[in-house]
C-alpha positions as CSV (number, residue, x, y, z in Angstrom):
1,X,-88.0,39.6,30.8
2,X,-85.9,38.3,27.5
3,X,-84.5,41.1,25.7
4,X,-86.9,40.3,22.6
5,X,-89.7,40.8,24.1
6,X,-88.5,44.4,24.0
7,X,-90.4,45.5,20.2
8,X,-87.4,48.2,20.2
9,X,-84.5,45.8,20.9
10,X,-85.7,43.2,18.3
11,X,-86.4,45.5,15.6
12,X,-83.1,47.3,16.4
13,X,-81.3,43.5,16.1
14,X,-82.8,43.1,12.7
15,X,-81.8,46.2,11.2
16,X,-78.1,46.1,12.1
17,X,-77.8,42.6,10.3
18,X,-80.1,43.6,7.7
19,X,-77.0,46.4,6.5
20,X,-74.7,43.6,6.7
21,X,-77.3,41.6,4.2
22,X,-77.7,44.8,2.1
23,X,-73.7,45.1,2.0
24,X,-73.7,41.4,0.6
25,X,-75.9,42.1,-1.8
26,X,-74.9,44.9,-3.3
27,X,-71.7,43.2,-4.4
28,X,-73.9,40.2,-5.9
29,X,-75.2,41.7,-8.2
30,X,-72.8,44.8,-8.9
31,X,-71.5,42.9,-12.2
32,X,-75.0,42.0,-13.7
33,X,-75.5,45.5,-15.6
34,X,-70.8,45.5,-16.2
35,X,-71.5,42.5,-18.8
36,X,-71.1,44.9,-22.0
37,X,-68.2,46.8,-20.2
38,X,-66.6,43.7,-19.3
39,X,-66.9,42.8,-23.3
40,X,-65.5,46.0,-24.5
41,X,-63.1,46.9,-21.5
42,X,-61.7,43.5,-21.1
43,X,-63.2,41.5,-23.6
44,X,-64.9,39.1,-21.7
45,X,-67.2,36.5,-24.3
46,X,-70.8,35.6,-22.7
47,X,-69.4,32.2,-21.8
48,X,-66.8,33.9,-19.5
49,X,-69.4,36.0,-17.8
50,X,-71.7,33.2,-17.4
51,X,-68.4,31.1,-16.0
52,X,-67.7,34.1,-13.9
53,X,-71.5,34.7,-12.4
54,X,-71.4,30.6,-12.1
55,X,-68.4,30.8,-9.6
56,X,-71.0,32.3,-6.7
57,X,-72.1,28.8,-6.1
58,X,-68.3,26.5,-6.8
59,X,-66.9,26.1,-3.0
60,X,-71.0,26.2,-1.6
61,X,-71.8,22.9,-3.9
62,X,-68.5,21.4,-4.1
63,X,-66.8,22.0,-1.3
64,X,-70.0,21.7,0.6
65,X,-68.9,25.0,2.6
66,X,-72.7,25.8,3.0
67,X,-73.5,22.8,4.8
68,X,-70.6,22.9,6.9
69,X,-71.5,26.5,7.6
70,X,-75.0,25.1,8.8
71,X,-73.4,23.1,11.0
72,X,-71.4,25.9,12.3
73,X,-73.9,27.7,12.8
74,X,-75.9,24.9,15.0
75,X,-73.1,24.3,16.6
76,X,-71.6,27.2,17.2
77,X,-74.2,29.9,17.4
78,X,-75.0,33.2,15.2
79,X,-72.3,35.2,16.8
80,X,-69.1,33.4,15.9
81,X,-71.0,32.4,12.5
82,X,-71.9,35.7,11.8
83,X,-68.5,37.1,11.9
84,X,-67.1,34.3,10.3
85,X,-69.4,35.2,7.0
86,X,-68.6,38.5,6.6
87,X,-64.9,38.4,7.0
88,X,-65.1,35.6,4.3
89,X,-67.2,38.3,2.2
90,X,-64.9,40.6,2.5
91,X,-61.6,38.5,1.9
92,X,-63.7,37.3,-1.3
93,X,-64.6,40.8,-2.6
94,X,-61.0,42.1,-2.2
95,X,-59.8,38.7,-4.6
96,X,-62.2,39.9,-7.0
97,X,-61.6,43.5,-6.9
98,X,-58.0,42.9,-7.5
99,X,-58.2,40.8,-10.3
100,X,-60.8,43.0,-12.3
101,X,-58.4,46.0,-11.7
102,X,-55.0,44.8,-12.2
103,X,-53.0,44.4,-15.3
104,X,-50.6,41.9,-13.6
105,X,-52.9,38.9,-15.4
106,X,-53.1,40.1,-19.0
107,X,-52.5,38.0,-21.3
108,X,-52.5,35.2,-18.7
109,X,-54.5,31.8,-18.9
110,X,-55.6,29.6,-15.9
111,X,-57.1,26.0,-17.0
112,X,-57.2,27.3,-20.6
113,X,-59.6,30.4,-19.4
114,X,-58.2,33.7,-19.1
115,X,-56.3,34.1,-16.0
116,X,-58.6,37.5,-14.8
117,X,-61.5,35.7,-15.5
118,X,-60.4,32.7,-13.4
119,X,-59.0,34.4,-10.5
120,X,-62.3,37.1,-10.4
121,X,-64.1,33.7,-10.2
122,X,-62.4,32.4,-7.6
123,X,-62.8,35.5,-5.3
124,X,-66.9,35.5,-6.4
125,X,-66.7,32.0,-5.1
126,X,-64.9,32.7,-1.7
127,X,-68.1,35.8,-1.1
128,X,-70.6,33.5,-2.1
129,X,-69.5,31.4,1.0
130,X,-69.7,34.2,3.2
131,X,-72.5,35.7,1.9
132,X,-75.0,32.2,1.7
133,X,-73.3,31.6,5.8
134,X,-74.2,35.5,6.5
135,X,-77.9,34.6,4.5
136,X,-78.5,31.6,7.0
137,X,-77.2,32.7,10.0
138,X,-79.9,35.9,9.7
139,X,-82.6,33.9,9.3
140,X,-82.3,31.8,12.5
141,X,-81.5,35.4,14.4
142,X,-84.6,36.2,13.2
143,X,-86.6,33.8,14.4
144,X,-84.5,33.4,17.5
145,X,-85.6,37.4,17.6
146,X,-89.4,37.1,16.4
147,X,-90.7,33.5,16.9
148,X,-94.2,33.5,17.9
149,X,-94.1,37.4,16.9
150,X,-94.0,39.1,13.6
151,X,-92.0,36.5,12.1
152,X,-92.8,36.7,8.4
153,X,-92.5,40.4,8.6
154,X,-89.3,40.8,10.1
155,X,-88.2,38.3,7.1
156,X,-90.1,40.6,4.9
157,X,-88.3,43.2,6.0
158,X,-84.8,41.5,5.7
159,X,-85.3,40.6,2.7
160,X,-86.1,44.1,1.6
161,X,-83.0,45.5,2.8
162,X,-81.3,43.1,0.9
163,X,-82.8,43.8,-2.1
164,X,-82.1,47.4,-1.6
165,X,-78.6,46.2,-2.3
166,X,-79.8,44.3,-5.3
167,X,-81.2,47.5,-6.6
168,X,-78.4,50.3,-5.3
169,X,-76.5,47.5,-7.9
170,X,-78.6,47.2,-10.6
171,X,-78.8,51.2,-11.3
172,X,-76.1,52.1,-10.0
173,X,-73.0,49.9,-11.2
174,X,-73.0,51.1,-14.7
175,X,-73.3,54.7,-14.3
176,X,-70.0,54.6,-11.7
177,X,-68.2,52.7,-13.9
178,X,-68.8,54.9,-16.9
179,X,-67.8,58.1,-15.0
180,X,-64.6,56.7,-13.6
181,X,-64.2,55.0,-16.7
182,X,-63.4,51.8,-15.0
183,X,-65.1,48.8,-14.8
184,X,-63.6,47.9,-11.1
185,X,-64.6,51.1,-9.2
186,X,-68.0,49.5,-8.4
187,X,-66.6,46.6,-7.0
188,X,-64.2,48.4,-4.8
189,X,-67.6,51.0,-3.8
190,X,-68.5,47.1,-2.4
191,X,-65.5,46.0,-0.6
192,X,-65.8,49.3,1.5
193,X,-69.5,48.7,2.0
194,X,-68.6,45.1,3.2
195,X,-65.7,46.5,5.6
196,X,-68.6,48.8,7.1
197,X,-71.1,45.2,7.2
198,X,-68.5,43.6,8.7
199,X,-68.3,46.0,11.9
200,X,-72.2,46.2,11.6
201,X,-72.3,42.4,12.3
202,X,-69.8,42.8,15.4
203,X,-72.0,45.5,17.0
204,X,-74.8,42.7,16.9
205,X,-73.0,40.0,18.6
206,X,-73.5,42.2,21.5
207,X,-76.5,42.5,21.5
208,X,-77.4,38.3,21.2
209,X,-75.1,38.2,24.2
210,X,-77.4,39.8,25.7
211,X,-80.8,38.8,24.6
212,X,-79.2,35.0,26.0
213,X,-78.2,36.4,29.4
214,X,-81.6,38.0,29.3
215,X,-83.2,34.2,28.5
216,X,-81.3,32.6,30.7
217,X,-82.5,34.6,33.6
218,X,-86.3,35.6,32.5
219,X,-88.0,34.0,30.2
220,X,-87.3,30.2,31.1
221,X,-90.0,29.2,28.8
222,X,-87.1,30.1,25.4
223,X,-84.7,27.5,24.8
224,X,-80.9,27.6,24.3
225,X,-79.5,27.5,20.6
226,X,-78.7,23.1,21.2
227,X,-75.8,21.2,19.8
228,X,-75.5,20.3,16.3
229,X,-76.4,16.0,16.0
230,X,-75.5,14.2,12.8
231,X,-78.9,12.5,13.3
232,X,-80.3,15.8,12.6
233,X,-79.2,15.8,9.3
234,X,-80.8,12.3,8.3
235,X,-84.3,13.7,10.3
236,X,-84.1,16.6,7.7
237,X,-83.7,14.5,4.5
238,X,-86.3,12.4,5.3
239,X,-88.9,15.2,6.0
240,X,-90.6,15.6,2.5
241,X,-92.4,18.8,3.2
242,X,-88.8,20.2,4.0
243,X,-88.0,18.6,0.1
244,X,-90.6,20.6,-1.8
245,X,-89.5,23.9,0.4
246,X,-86.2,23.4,-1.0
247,X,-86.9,22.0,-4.4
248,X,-88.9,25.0,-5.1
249,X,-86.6,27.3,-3.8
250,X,-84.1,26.3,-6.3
251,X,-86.4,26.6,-9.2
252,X,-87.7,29.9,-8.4
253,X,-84.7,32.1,-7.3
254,X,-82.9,30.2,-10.3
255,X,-85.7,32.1,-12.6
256,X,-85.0,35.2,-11.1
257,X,-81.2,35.8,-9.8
258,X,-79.8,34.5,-13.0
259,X,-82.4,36.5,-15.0
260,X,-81.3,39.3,-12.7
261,X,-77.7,38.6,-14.1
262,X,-78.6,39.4,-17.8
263,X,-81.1,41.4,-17.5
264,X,-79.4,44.2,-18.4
265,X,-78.0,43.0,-21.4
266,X,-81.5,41.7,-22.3
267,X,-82.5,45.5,-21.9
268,X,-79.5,46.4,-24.2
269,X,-80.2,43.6,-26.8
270,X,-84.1,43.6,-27.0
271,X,-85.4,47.1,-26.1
272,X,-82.7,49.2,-27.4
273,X,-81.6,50.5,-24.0
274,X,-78.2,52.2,-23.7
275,X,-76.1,50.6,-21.7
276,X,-75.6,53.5,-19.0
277,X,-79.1,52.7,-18.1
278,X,-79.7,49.0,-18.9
279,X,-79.7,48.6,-14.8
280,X,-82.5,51.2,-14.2
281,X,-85.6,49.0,-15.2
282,X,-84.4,45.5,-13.9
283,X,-83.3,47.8,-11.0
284,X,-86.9,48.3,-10.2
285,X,-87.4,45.0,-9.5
286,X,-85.6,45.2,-6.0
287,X,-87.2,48.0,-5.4
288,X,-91.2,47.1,-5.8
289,X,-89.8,44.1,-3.1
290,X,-89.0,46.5,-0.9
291,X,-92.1,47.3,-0.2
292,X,-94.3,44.1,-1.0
293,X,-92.0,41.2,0.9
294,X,-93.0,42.7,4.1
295,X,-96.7,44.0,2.9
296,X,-97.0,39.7,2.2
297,X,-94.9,38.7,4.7
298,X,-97.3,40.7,7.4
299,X,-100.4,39.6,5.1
300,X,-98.6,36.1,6.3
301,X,-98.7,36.7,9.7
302,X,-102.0,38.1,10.5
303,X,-104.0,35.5,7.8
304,X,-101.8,32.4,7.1
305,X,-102.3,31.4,3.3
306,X,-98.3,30.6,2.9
307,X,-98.5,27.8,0.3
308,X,-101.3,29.4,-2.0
309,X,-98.9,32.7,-1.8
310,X,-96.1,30.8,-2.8
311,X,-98.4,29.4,-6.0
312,X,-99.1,32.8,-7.3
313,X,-95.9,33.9,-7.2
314,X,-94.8,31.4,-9.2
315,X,-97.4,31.9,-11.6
316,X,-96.7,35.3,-12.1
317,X,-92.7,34.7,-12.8
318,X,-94.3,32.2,-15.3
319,X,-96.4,34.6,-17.1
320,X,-93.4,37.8,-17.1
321,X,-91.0,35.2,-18.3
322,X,-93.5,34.3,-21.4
323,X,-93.6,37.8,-22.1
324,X,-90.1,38.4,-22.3
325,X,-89.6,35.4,-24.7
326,X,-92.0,37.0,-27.2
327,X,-89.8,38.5,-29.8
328,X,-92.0,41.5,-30.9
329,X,-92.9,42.8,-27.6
330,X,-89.6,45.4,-27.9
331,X,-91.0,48.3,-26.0
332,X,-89.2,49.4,-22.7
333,X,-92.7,50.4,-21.5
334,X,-93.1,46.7,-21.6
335,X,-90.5,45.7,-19.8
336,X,-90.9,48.6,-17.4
337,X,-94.4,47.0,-16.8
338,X,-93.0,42.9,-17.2
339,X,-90.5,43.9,-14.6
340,X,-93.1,45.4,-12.2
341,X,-95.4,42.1,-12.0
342,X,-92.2,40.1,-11.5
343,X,-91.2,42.3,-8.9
344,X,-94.9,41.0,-7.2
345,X,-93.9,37.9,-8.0
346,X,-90.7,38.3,-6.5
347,X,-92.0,39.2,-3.3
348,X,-94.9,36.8,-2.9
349,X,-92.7,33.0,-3.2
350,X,-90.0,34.3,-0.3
351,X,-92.4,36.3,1.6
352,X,-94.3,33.0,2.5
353,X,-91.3,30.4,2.2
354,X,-88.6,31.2,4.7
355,X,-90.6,31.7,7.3
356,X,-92.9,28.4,6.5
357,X,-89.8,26.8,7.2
358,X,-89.9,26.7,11.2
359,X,-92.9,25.5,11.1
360,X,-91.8,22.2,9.4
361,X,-88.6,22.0,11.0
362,X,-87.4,22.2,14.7
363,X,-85.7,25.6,15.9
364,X,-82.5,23.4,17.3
365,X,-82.0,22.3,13.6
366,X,-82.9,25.3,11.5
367,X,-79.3,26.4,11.0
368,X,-78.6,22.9,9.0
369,X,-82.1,22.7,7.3
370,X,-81.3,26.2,5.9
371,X,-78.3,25.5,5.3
372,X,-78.9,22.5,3.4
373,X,-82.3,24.5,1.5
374,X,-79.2,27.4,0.6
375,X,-77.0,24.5,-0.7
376,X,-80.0,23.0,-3.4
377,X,-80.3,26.5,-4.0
378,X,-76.6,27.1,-4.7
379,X,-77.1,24.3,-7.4
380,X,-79.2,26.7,-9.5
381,X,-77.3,29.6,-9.3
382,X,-74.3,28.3,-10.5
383,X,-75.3,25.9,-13.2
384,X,-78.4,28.2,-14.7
385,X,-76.2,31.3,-15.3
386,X,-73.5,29.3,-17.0
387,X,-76.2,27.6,-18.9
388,X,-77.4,30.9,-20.1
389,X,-74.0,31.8,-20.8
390,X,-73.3,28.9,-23.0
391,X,-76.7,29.1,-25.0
392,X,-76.6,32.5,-25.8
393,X,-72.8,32.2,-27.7
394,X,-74.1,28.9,-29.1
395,X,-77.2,29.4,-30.5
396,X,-78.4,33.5,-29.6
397,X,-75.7,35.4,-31.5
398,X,-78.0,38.1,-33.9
399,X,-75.1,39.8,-35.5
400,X,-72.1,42.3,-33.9
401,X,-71.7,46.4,-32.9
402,X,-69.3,48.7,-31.8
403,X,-69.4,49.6,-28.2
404,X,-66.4,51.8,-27.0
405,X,-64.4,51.0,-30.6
406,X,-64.6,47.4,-29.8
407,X,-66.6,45.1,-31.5
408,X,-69.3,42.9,-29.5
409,X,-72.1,40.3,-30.3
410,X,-75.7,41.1,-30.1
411,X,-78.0,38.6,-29.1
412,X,-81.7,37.0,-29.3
413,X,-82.9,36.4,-25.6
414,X,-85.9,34.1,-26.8
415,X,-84.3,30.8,-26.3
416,X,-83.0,32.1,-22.3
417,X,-86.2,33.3,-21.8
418,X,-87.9,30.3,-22.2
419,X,-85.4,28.6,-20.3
420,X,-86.7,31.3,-16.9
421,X,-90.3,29.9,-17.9
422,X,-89.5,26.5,-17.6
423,X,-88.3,26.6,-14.5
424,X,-91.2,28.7,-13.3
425,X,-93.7,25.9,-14.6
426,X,-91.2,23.3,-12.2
427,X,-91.9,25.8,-9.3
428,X,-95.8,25.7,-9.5
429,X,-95.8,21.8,-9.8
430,X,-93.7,21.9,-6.3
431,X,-95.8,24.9,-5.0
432,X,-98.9,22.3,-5.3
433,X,-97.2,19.7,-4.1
434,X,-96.0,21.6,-1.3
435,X,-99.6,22.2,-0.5
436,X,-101.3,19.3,-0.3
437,X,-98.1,17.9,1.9
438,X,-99.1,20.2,4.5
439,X,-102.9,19.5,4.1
440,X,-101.3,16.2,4.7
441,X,-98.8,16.3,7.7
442,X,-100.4,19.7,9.2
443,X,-97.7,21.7,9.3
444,X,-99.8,25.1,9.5
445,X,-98.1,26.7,6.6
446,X,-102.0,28.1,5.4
447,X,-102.3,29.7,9.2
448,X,-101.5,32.9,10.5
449,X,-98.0,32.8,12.2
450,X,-99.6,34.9,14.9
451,X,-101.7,33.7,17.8
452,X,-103.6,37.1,17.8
């Protein structure tokens, strides 16, 4: 009998690289509620943030790392993959840590930016490698773990572990770095957490070397992980079902992981929320998902509906992101409650999209197709944060106050909230479009993902 077959073994294989995925998080976000430290500590201007929180996606769409790491993974399977990512985390997080916490580059200017700035950027760049490689290469153990079984659940619940990183981030950060008094203990709480991710991911290869020795003599009926074709490639960019999967990822984690980025400063600038505790109501956020990912994703499962899931949750990132752009709704109960339907939202569009995605495309190529869906993605959160960035110095500067004895902007969020809208609206269009393709072509993604 294969060894995931075995409902202990497979949901023991998911949670070990579901702490490696937490790990990753964790550090992704760490810096989102540090913005008005990083002003007053080491004066960083909204444009260098946003040129910072760009960086995750530089080598990914440039250097087309994320694409080569799909190939990798095809090629190569999740186990040398696997390792591969987190090392790379960790070597990026340890780049970053050291240039947040050194004085060696005051005063310093790479490129005509400052020198910290530039160098932190370059080691958020080398864990956004890792960590997009790590994000790919868990998805295809999962379904090499949980095809034909509780697929959508056991995404669900990846994703939920993850987001418990998000959230440990979010509410956390601040507070650590206010006690300490220093805006780099955080990030070195996450290169320790990564070190411990990275030996999580190594106890796992151990167990895939067995589930294949275990397929290779039971179950005849699973196939091999197959070698990576260039034709494969051309087979996915021509699929158009795969297009809208990917098209709509983009737009819809761009209106929420880059929101996620500011949103503490939004809670600073809008609701009056000190910013000790500017990370505890976008924190939420990861939380409610913890819980509602894998509710939907088992909903998923047992009933189908994928598509019209992924259309309400776009509509209700639409509708939250309206909200926030209203300029007299200033209440934090408000945004405790605007953060709480996102969170829904949130969880619905994932819940029903990465695991839609084997049903489109063939299990030999789903290391490249989600690779190449990660690498569209990439293009979001890199150019939408800087964007942000850019527009809130430019045209969203209210006035200045003193945080710490140094003297920082304050800002409107209107105009960036907007911007989150838009791209919401672009995510329904593709949501429907998405649907009627598979009314189309057949794919399945409106039945249950279970036979029984």
């Amino acid at each position: 009998m294969a060894l995931n077959e075995s409902k202990t073994a497979r949901w023991t294989a998911l949670g070990v690289v579901a702490f490696t995925m937490l790990c990753g998080y964790y550090l992704a976000d760490v810096m989102a509620p540090l913005k008005p430290l990083l002003e007053s500590q080491k004066a960083w201007s909204s444009i260098e943030y946003g040129f910072f929180t760009s960086a995750y996606g530089w080598f990914n769409v440039f250097l087309i790392m994320l694409i080569l790491g799909g190939i990798i993974l095809d090629k190569m399977g999740v186990r040398f993959t696997g390792v591969m990512a987190a090392s790379i985390m960790v070597v990026g997080t340890a780049v970053k840590y050291w240039a947040i916490s050194t004085s060696a580059l005051d005063g310093m200017t790479i490129i005509g930016w400052k020198a910290q700035v530039v160098v932190a950027a370059l080691g958020y760049a080398t864990f956004g490698v890792g960590v997009e490689i790590a994000g790919i290469t868990v998805s295809k153990i999962i379904v090499k773990w949980f095809k034909g079984k509780e697929l959508a659940l056991a995404m669900g619940l990846e994703m939920a572990t993850a987001r418990m990183g998000t959230a440990l981030a979010l509410s956390t950060s601040a507070p650590v770095a206010k006690a300490f008094g220093n805006v780099a203990v955080p990030v070195l709480i996450c290169l320790i957490l990564l070190c411990i991710g990275l030996i999580s991911f190594i106890v796992y290869t151990f167990m895939d070397k067995k589930l294949d020795a275990s397929i290779q003599t039971g179950d005849k009926s699973s196939e091999p992980e197959e070698e990576f074709k260039l034709s494969d490639i051309k087979l996915i960019l021509t699929n158009k079902g795969w297009w809208y999967i990917a098209i709509l990822c983009v737009l819809f984690y761009s209106a929420v992981f880059p929101f996620l980025k500011y949103a503490a400063d939004l809670m600073v600038n809008k609701f009056g929320i000190d910013e000790s505790l500017a990370g505890i109501i976008p924190g939420l956020l990861p939380f409610g998902t913890m819980i509602l990912t894998p509710t939907f994703g088992n909903l998923y499962d047992k009933k189908g509906k994928g598509a019209s899931i992924m259309i309400l949750g776009a509509i209700l990132l639409i509708f939250v992101h309206a909200m926030f752009s209203i300029p007299f709704l200033d209440n934090w109960i408000i945004a405790f409650i605007l953060v709480v339907i996102l969170g829904v939202g949130f969880s619905l569009v994932p819940s029903a999209m990465w695991p839609s995605v084997p049903k489109i495309i063939p299990e030999k190529q789903l290391g490249t197709a989600y690779a190449l869906i990660f690498w569209v993605q990439n293009w979001g959160l890199m150019g939408v944060p800087a964007l942000i960035g850019w527009v809130l110095d430019k045209y969203c500067i209210t006035g200045t106050k003193i945080v710490d004895n140094v003297e920082v902007n304050t800002y409107n969020y209107t105009y960036p909230m907007l911007i989150f809208m838009t791209l919401g609206l672009l995510a329904l269009i593709f949501a429907f479009l998405l649907k009627a393709e598979d009314k189309k072509k057949g794919y399945g993604l409106e039945l249950p993902n279970r036979a029984n």
